[in-house]
N, C-alpha and C positions, 0 to 999 in steps of 0.2 A: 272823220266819219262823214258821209252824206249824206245827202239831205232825208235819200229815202228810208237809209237805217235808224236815220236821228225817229223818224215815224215812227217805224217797226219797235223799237226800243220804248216810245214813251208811251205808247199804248200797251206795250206790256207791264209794262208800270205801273200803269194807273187801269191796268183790265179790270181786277175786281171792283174796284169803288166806281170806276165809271159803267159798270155793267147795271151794277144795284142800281144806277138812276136811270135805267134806259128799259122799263117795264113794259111800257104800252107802244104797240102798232102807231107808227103815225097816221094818221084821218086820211092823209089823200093817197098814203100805199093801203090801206084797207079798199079807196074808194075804188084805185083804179084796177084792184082784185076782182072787185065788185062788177064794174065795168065791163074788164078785158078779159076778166078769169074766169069768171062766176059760171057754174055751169057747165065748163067744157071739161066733160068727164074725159075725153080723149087723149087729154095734156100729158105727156111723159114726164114729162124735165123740165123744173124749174131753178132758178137760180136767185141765189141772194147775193150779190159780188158788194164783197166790204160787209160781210153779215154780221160782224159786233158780236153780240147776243145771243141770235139768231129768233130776235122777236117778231124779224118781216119774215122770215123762213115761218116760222111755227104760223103764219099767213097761209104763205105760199103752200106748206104741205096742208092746209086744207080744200084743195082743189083740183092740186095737181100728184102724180103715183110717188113720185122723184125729186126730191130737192138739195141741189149744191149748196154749202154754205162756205163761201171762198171768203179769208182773209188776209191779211199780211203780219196780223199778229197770233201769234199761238196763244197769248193769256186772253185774248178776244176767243180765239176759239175755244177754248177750255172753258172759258160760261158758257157758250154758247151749247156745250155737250153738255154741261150742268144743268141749263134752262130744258134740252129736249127732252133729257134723264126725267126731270122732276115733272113735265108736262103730256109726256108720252107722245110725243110727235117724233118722225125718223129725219135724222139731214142728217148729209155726208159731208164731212167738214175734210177740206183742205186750204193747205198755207201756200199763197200764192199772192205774186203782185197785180193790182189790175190792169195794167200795160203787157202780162204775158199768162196769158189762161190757159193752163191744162187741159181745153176741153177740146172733144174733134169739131169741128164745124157743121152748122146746120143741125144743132141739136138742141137749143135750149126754144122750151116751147112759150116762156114768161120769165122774165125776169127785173128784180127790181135793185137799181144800181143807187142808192139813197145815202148822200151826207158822208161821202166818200170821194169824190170827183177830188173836192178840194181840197187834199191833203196829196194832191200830187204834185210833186213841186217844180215842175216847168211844163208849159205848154206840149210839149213836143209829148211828152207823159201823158199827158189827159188827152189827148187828141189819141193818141193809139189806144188808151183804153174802151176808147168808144168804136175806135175801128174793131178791137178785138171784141164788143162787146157784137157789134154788128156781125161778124164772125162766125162767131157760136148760136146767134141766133136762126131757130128753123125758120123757111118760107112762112109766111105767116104770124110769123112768134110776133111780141111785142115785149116793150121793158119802160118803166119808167125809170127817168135819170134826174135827180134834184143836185144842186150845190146851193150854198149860203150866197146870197149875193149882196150887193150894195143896197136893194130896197130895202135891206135891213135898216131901223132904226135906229139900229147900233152903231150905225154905221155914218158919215159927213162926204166920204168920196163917191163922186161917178164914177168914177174909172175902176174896173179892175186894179186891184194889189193884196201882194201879197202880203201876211201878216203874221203874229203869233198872237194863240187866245190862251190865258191860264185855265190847267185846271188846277184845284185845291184840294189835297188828297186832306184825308182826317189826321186831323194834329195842323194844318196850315201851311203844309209845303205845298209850293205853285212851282206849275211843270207847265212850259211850253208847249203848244203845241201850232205846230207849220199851218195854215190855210193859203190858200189861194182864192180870197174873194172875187168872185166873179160880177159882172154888171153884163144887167141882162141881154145888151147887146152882143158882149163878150159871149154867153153862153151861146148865143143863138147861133154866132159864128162859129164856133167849134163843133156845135152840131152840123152844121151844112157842108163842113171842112170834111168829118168824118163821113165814112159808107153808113151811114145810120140814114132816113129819110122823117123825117118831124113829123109825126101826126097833129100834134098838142104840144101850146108852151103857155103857161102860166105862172102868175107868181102867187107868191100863199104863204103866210107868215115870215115874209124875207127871204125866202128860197124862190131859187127857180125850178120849173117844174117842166119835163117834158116826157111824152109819150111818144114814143121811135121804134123803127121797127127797121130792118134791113132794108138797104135801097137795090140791093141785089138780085 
């Protein structure tokens, strides 16, 4: 099996338990709503790529008409239908890798790409996901892109590597799972590599953060 099924697979495994922990909006995707989103009644299409839950979606559909909610695991999207069911928000959920997106280009008018980068397991991966990401975005559009990186304090390495983090489902089985931690030099460099253009890079509870928009 490969690296990207061994993914797909353990997050179907662990969809429901790890959905139940993953209730609230993170702070700096609410922020940069806030920011970049806030108010433009105009916005079509939004996008959540890697949407889990769809707890950045049930965001995003408050600002914008439209919102994609793309994953690569069907037991991630099946909460993610359960969260919009019980919450009464709309998102259109499809299974998709994020190195190859279903959508036509020059259509997404916000999108936020969060805590997903790093489960792609070689460069050559993450680097196209951001090209496709750059892609689907309209003139204008923006998206913010986070991965886990080394400022973490979890962490002892500068360097980029890659690694496996347990999760612990109920009853005590611990399931791998693939990251590719980034160091923030690394991130930045994948950004400049892809057709994305850096508005904003930051770091914020050991994640790196950036604000991108088409350099096209």
């Amino acid at each position: 099996m490969d690296r990207r099924s061994e993914v797909r697979e353990t997050y179907d495994r662990i969809a429901t338990h790890f959905a139940s922990t993953r209730e609230y909006a993170w702070p700096e995707v609410e922020a940069f709503v806030d920011e970049y989103v806030g108010g433009a009644d105009d916005l079509k299409l939004g996008l959540d790529l890697g949407c889990g839950n769809c707890r950045h979606a049930e965001v995003l559909a408050e600002r914008v008409q439209r919102v994609v909610g793309l994953d690569v695991s069907r037991g991630l999207l099946e909460t993610g239908r359960n969260r919009a069911l019980e919450r009464g928000f709309s998102v259109d959920l499809v299974q998709s890798e994020a190195a190859s997106l279903p959508l036509r280009g020059d259509a997404v008018d916000a999108a936020v790409y969060v805590a997903t980068i790093h489960h792609l397991p070689t460069r050559a991966a993450r680097v196209a996901s951001l090209d496709e990401l750059a892609r689907v975005l309209a003139p204008g559009g923006v998206a913010l892109v986070s991965a886990w990186s080394t400022a973490h304090d979890a962490f002892d390495e500068n360097a980029g590597f890659d690694t496996t983090v347990e999760w612990t489902l109920p009853g005590g089985e611990a399931v791998d799972r693939f990251y590719h931690i980034y160091d923030p030099d690394e991130f930045e460099a994948d950004l400049e590599t892809s057709a994305l253009e850096t508005v904003s890079l930051v770091i914020s509870s050991g994640n790196c953060y950036a604000v991108v928009r088409s350099d096209g």
